[in-house]
OpenMM code with the backbone's topology and positions (N, CA, C; nanometers):
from openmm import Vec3, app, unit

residues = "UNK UNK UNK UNK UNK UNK UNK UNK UNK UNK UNK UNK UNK UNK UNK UNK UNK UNK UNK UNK UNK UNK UNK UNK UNK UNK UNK UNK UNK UNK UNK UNK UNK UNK UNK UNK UNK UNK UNK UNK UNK UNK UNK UNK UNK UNK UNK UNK UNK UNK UNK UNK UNK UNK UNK UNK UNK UNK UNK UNK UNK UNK UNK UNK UNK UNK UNK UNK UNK UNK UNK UNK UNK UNK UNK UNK UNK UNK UNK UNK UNK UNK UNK UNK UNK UNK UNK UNK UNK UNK UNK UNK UNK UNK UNK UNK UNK UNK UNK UNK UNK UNK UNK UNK UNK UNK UNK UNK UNK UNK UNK UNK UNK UNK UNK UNK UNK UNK UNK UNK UNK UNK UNK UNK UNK UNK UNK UNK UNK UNK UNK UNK UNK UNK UNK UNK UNK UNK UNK UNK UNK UNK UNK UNK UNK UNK UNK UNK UNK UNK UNK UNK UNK UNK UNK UNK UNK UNK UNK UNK UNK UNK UNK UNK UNK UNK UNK".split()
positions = [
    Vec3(-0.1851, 0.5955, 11.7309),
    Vec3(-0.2019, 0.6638, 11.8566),
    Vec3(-0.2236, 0.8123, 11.8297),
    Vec3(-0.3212, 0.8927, 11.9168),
    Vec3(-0.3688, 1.0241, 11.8890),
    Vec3(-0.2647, 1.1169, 11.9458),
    Vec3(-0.2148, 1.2247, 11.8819),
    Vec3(-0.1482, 1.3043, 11.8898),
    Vec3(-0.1209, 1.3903, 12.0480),
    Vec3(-0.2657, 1.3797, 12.1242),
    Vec3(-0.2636, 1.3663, 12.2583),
    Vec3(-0.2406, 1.2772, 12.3100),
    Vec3(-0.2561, 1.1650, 12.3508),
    Vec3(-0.1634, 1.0302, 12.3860),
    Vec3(-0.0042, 1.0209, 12.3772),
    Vec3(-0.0176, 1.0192, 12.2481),
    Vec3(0.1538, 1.0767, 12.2096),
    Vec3(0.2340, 1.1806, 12.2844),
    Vec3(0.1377, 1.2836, 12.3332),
    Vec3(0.2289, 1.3974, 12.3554),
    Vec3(0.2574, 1.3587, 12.5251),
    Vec3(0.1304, 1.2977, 12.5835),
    Vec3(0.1626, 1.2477, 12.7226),
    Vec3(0.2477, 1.1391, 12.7375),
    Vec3(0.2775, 1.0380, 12.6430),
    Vec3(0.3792, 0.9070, 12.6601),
    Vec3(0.5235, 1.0304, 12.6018),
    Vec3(0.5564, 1.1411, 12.5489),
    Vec3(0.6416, 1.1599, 12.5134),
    Vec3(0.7294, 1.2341, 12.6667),
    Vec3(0.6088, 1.2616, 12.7436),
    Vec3(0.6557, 1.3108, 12.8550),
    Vec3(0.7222, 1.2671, 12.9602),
    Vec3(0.7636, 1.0987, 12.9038),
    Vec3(0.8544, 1.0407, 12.9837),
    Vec3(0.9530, 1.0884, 12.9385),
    Vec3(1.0734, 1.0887, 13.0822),
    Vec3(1.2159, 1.1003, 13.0061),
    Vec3(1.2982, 1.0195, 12.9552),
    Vec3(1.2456, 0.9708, 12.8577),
    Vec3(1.3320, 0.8716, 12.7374),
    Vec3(1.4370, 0.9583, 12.6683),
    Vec3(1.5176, 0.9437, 12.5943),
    Vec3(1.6024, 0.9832, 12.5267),
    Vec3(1.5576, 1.1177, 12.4379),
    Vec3(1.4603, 1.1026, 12.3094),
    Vec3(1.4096, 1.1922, 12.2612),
    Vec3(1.3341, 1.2556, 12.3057),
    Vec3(1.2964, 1.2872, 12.4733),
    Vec3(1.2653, 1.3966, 12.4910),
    Vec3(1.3718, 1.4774, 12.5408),
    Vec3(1.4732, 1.4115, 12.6095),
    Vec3(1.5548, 1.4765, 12.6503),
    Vec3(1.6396, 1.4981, 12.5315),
    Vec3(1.6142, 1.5015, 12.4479),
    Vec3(1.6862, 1.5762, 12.2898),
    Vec3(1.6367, 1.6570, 12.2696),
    Vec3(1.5076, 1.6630, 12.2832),
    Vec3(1.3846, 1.7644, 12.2514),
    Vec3(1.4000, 1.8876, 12.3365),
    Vec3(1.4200, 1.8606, 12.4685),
    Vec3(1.4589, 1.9476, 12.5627),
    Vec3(1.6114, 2.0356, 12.5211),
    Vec3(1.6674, 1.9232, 12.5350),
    Vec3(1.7931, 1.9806, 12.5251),
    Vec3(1.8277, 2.0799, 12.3697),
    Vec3(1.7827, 2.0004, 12.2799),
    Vec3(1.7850, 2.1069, 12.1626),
    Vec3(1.6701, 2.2369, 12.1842),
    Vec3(1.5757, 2.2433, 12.2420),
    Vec3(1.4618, 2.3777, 12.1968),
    Vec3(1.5567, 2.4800, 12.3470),
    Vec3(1.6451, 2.3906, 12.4266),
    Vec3(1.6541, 2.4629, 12.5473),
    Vec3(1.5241, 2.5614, 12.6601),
    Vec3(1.5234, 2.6644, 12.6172),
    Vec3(1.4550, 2.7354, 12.7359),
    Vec3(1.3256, 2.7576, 12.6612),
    Vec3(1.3296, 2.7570, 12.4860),
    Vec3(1.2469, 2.8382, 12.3916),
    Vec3(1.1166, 2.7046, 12.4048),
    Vec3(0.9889, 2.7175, 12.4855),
    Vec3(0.8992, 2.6119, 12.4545),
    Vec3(0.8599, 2.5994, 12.3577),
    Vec3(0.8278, 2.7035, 12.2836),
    Vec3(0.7751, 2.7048, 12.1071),
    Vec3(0.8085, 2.5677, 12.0650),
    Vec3(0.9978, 2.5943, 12.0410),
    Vec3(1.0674, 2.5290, 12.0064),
    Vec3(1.0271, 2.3773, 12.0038),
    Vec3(1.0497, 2.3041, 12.1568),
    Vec3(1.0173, 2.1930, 12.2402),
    Vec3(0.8742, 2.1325, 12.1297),
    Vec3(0.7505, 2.2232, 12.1839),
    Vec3(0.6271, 2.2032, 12.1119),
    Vec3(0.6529, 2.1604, 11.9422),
    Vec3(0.7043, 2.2247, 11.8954),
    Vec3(0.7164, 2.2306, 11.7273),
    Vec3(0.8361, 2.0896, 11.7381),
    Vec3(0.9307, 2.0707, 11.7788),
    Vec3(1.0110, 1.9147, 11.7695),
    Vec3(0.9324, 1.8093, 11.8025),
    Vec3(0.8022, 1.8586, 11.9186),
    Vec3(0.7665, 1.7326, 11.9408),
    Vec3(0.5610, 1.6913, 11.8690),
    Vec3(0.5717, 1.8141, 11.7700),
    Vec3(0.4607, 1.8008, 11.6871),
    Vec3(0.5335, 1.7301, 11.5541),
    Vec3(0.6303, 1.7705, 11.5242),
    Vec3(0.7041, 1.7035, 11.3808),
    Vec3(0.7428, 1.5822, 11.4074),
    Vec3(0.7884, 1.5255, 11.5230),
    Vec3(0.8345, 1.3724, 11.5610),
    Vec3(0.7115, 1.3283, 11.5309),
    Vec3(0.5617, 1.3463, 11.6006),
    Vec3(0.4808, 1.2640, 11.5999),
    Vec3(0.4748, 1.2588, 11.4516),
    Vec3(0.4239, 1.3086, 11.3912),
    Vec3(0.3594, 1.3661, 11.2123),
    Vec3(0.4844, 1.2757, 11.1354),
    Vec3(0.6142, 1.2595, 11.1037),
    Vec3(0.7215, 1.1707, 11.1110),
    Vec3(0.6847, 1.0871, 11.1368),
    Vec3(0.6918, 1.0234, 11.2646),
    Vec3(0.6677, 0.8921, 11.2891),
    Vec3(0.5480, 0.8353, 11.2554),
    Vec3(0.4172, 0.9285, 11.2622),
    Vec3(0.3148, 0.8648, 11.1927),
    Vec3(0.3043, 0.8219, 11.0561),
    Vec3(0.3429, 0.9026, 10.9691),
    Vec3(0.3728, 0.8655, 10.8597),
    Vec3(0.4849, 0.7337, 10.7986),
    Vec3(0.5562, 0.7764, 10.8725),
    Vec3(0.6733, 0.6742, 10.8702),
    Vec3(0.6120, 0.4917, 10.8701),
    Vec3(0.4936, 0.5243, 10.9845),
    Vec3(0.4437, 0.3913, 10.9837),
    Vec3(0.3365, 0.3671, 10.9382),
    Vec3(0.2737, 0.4667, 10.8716),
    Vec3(0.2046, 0.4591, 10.7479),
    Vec3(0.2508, 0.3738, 10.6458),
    Vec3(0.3732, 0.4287, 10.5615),
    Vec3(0.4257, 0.3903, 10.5070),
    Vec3(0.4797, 0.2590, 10.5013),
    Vec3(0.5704, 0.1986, 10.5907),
    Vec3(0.5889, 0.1144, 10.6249),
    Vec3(0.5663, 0.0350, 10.6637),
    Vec3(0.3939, 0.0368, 10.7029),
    Vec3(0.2869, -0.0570, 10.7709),
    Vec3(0.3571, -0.1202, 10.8904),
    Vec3(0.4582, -0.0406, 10.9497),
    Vec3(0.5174, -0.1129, 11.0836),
    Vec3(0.3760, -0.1146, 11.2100),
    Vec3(0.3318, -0.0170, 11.2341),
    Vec3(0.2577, 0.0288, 11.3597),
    Vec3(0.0813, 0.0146, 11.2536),
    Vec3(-0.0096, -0.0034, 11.3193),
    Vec3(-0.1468, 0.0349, 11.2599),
    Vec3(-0.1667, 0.1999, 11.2651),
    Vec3(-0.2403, 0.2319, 11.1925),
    Vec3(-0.2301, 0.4103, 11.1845),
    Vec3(-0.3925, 0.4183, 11.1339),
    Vec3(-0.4669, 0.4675, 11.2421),
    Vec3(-0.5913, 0.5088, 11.2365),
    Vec3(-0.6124, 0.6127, 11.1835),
    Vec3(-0.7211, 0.6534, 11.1161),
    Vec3(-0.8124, 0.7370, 11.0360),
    Vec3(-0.7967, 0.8476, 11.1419),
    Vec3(-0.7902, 0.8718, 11.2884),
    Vec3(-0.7986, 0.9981, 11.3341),
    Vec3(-0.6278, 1.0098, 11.3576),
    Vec3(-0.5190, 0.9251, 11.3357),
    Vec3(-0.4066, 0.9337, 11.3220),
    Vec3(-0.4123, 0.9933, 11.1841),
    Vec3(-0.4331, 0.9939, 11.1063),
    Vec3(-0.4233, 1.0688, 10.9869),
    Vec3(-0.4649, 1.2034, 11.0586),
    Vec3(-0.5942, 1.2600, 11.0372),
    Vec3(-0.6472, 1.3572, 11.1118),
    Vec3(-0.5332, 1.4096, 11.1661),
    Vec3(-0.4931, 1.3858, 11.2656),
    Vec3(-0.3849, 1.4368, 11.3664),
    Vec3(-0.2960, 1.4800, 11.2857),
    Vec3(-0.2380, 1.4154, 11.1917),
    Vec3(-0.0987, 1.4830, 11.1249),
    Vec3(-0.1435, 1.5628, 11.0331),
    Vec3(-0.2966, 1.5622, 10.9767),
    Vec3(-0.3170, 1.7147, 10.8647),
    Vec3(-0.3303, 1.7634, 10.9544),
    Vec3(-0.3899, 1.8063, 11.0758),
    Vec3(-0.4136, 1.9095, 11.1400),
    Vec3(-0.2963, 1.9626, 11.1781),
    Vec3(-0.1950, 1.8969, 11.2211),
    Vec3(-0.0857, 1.9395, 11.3010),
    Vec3(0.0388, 1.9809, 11.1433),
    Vec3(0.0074, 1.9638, 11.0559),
    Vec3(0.1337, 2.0051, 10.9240),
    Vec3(0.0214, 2.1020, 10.8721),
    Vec3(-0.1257, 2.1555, 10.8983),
    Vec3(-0.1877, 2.2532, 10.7994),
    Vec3(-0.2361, 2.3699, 10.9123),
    Vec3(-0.2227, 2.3304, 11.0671),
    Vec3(-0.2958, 2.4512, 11.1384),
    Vec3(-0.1707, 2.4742, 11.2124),
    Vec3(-0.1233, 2.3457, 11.3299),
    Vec3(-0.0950, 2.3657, 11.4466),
    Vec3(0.0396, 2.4383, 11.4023),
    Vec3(0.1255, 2.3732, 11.3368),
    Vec3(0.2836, 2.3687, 11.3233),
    Vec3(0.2903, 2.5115, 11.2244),
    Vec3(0.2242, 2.5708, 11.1173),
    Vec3(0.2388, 2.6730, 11.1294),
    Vec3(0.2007, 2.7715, 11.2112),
    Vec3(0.0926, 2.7502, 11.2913),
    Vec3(0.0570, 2.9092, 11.3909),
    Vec3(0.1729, 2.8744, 11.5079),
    Vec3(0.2731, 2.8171, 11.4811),
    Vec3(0.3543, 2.7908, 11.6052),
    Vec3(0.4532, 2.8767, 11.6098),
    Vec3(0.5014, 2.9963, 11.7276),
    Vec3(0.5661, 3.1394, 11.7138),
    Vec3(0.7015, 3.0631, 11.6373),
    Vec3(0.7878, 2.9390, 11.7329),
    Vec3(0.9078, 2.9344, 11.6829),
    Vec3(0.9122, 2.9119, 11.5111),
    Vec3(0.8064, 2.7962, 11.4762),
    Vec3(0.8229, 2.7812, 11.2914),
    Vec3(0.7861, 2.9383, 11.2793),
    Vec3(0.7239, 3.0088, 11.2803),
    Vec3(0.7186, 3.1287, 11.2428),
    Vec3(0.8295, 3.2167, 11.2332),
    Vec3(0.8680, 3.2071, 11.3165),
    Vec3(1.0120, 3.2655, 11.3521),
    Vec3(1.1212, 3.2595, 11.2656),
    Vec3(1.1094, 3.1134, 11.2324),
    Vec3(1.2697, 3.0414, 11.1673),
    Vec3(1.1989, 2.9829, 11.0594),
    Vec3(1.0783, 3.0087, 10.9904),
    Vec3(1.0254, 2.9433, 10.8579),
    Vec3(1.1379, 2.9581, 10.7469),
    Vec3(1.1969, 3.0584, 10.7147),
    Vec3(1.3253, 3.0565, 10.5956),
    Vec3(1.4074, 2.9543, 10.6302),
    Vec3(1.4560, 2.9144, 10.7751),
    Vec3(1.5295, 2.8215, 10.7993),
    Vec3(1.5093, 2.7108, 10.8108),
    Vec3(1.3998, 2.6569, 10.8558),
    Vec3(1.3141, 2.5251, 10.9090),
    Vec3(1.2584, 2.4662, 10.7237),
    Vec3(1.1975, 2.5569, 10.6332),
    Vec3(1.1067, 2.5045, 10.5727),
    Vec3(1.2527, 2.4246, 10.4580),
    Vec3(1.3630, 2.4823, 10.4078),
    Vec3(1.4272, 2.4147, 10.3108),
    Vec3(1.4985, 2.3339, 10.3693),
    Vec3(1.5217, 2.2773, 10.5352),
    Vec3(1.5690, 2.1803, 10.5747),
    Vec3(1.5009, 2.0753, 10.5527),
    Vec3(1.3586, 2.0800, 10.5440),
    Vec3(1.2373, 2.0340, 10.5780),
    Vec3(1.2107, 1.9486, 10.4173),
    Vec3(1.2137, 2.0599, 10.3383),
    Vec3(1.2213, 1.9908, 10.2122),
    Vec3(1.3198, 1.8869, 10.1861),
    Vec3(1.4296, 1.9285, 10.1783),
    Vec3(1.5447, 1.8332, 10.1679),
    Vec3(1.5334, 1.7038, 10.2249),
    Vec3(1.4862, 1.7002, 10.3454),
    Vec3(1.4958, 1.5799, 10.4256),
    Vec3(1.3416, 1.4870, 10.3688),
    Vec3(1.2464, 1.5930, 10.3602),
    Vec3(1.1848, 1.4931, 10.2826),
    Vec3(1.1943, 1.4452, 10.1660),
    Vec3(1.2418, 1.4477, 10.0693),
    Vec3(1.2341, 1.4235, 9.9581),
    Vec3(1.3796, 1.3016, 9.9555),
    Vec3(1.4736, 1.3071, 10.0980),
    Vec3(1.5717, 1.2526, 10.1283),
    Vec3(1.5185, 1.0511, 10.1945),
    Vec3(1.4118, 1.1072, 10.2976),
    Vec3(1.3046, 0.9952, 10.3096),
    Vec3(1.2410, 0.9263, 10.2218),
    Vec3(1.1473, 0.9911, 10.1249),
    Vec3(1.1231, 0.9363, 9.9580),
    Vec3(1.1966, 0.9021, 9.9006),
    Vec3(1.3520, 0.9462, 9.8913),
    Vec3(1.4586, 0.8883, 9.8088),
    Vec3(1.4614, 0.7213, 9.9035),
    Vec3(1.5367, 0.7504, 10.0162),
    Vec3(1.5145, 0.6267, 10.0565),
    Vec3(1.4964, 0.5249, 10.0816),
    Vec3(1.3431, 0.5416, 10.0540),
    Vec3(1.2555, 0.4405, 10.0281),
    Vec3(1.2510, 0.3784, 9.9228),
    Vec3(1.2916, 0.4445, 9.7777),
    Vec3(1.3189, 0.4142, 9.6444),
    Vec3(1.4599, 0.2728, 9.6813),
    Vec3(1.5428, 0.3851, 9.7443),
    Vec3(1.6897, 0.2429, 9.7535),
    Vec3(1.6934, 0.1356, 9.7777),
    Vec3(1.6400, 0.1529, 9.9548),
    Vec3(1.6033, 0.0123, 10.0043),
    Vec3(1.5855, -0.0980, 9.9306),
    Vec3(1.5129, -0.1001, 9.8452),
    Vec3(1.4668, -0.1901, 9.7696),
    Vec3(1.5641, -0.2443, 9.6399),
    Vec3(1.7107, -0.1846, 9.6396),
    Vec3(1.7814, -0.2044, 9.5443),
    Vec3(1.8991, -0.2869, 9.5468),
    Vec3(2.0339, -0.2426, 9.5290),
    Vec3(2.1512, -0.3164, 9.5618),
    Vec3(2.1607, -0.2800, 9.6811),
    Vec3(2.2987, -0.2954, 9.7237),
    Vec3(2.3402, -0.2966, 9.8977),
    Vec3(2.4037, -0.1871, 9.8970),
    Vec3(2.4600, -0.1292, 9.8059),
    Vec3(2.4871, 0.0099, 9.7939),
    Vec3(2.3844, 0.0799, 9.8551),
    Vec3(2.3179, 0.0834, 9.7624),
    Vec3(2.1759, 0.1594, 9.7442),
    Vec3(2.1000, 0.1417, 9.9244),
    Vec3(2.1180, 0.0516, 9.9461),
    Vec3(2.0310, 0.0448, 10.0690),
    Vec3(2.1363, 0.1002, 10.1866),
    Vec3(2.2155, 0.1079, 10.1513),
    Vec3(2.2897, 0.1477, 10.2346),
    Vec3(2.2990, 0.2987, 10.2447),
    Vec3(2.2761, 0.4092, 10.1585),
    Vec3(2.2537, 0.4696, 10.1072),
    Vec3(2.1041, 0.5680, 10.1915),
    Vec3(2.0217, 0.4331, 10.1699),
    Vec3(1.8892, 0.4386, 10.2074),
    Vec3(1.8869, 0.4621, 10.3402),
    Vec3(1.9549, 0.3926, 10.4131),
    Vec3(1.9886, 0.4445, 10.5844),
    Vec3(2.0336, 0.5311, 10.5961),
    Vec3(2.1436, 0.6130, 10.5128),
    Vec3(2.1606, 0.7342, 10.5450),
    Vec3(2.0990, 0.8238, 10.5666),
    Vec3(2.0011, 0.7929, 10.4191),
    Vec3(1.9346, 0.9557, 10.3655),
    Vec3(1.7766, 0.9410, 10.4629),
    Vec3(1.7158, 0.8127, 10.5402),
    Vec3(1.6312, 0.8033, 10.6154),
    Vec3(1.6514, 0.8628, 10.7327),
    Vec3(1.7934, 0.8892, 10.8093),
    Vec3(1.7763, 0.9544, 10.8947),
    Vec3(1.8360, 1.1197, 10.9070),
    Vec3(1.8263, 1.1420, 10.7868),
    Vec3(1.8510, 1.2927, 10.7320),
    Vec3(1.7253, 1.4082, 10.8717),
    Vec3(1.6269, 1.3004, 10.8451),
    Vec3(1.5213, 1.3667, 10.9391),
    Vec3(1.5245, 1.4639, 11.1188),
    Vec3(1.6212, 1.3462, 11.1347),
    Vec3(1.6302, 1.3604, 11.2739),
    Vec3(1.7645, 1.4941, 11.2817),
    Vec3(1.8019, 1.5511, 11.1732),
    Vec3(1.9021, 1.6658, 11.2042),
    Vec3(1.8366, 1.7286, 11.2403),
    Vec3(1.6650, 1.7723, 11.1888),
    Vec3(1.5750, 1.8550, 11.2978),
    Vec3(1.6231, 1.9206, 11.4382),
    Vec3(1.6208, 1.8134, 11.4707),
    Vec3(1.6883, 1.8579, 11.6399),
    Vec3(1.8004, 1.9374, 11.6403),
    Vec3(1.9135, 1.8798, 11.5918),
    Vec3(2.0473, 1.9480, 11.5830),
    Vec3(2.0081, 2.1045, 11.4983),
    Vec3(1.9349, 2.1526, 11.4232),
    Vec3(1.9007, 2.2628, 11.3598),
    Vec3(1.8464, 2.3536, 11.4525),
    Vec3(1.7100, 2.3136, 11.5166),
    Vec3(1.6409, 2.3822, 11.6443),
    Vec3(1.7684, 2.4020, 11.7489),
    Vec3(1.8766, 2.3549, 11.7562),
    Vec3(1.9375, 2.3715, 11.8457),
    Vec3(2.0430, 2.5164, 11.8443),
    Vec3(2.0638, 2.4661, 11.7013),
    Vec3(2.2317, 2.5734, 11.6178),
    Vec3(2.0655, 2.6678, 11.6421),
    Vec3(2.0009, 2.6917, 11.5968),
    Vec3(1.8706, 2.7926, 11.5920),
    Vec3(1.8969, 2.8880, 11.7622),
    Vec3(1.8297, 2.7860, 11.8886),
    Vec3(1.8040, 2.8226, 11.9691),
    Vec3(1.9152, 2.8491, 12.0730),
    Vec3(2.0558, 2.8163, 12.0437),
    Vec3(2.1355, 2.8130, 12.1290),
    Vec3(2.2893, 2.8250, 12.0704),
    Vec3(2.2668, 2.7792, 11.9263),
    Vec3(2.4140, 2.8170, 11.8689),
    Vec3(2.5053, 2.7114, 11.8445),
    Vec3(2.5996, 2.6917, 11.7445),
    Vec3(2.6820, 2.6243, 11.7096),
    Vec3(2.7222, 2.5096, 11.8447),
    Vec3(2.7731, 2.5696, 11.9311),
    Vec3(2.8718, 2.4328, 12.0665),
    Vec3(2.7238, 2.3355, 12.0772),
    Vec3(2.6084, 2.3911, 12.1477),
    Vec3(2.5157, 2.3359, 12.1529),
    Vec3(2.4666, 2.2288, 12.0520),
    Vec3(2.4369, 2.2414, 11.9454),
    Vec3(2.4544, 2.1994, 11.7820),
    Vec3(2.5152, 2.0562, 11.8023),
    Vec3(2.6041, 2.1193, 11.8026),
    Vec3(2.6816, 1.9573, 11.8328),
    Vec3(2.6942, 1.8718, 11.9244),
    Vec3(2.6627, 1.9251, 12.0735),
    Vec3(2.6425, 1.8355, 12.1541),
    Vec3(2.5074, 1.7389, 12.1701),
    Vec3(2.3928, 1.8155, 12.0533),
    Vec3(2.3376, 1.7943, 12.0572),
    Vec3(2.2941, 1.6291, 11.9124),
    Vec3(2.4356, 1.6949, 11.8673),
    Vec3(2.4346, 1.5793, 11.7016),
    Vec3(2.4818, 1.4768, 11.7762),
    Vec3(2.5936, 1.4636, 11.8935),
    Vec3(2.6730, 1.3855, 11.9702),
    Vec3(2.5767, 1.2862, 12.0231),
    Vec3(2.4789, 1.3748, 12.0841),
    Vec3(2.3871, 1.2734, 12.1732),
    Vec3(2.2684, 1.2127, 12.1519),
    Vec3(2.2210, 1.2308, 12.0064),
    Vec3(2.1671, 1.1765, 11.9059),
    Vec3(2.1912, 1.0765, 11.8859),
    Vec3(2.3512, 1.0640, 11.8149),
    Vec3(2.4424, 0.9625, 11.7554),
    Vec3(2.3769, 0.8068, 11.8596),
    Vec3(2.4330, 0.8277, 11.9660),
    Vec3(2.3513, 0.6993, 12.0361),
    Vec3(2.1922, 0.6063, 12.0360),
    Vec3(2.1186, 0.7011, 11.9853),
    Vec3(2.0116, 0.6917, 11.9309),
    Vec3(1.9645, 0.6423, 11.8140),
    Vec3(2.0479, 0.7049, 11.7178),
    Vec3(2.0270, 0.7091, 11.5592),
    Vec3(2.1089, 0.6088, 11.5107),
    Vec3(2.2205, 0.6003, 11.5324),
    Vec3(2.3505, 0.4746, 11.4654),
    Vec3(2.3185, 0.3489, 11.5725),
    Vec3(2.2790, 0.2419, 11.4896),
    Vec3(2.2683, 0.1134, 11.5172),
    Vec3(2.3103, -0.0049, 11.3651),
    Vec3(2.3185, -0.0847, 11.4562),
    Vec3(2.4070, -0.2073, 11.3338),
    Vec3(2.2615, -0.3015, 11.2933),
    Vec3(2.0963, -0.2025, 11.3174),
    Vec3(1.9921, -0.2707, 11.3079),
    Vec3(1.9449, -0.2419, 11.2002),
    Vec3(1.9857, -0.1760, 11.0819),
    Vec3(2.0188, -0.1316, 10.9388),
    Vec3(2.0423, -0.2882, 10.8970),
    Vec3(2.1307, -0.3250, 10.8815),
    Vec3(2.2424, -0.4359, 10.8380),
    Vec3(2.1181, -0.5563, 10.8163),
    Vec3(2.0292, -0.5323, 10.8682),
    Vec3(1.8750, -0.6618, 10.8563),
    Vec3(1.8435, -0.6377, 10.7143),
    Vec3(1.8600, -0.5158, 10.6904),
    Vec3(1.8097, -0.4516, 10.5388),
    Vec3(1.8616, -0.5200, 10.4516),
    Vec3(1.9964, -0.5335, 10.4504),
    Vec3(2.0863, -0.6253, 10.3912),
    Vec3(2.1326, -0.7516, 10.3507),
    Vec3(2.0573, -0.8145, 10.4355),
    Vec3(2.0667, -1.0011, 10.4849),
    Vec3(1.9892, -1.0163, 10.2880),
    Vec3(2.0641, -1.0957, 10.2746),
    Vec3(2.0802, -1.1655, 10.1314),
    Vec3(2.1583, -1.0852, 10.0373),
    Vec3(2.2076, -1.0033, 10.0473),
    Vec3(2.3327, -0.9348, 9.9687),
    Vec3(2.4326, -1.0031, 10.0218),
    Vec3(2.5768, -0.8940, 9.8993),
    Vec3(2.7127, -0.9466, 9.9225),
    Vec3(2.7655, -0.8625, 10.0417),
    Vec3(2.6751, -0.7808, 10.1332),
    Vec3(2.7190, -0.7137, 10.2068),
    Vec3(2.7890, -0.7528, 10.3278),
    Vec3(2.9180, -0.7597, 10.3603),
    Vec3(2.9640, -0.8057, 10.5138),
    Vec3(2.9658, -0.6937, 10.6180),
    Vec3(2.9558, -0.7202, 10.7597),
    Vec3(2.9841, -0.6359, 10.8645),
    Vec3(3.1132, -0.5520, 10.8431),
    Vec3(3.2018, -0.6176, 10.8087),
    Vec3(3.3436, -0.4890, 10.7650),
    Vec3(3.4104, -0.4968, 10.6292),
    Vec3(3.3235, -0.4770, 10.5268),
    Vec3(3.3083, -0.4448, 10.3955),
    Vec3(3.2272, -0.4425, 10.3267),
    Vec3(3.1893, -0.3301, 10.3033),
    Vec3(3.0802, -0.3716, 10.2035),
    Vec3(3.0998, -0.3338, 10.0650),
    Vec3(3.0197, -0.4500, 10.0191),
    Vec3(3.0165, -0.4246, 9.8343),
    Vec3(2.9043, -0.4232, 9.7531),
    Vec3(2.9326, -0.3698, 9.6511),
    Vec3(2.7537, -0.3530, 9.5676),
    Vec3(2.7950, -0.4649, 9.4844),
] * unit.nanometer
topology = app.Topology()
chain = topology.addChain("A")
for resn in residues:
    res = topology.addResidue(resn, chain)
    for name in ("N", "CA", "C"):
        topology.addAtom(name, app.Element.getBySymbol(name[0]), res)
């Protein structure tokens, strides 16, 4: 799906926009730049994962938006010292990831963690745009979003149980 499409289905109020909102608060920059990195994320994500089909101008969309849009954007400009080594970390946290999954139940377990390293984004733009209390109400209301027991599929043929797990 094209990065315009995307940005109009994001304009329902589903959950992650109202994260999106709620973390950039008043700063639109902000808003704009969470909801150019979700798409570029998620596109890739299902790149990768061959979950979703990902068209040739879906590519397009995410170089344009990680080589023009997302830097001429005032807020990354703003907070680039802060944004860019979160940014690293979490990716290279996603690539790790992806390495685990594929290993023991440790390891994949592991792999769910460090996969949703991504989504602190929000909680960062937030401590950024509004400060520590915010920050967290904003990690709080995530949590409902992000923690699911739909991980645990990853697992099915390990020694892993619902209330213990073992490698």
């Amino acid at each position: 799906m094209r990065f315009s499409e995307w940005e109009k289905e994001a304009n329902r109020p589903d959950g992650w926009r109202c994260l999106g909102e709620q973390a950039a608060g008043k700063d639109k920059n902000a808003f704009k730049y969470l909801l150019q990195m979700a798409y570029c994320i998620r596109t890739i994500d299902d790149f990768y994962d061959q979950d979703e089909p990902i068209s040739n101008e879906d590519v397009i969309d995410v170089f344009k938006l990680l080589s023009s849009v997302v830097p001429s954007n005032l807020f990354y400009q703003d907070n680039i010292k802060t944004l860019q080594p979160f940014l690293s970390t979490s990716w290279e946290a996603w690539e790790r990831s992806n390495h685990l999954c594929k290993l023991t139940a440790t390891e994949r377990v592991y792999a769910h963690v460090y996969r949703e390293q991504v989504v602190g984004l929000y909680e960062l733009v937030a401590l950024i745009t509004q400060g520590y209390e915010k920050m967290v109400e904003v990690k709080r209301d995530m949590e409902k979003f992000v923690f699911s027991d739909s991980w645990m599929k990853s697992l099915e043929g390990t020694n892993v149980h619902v209330n213990k797990i073992q490698s």
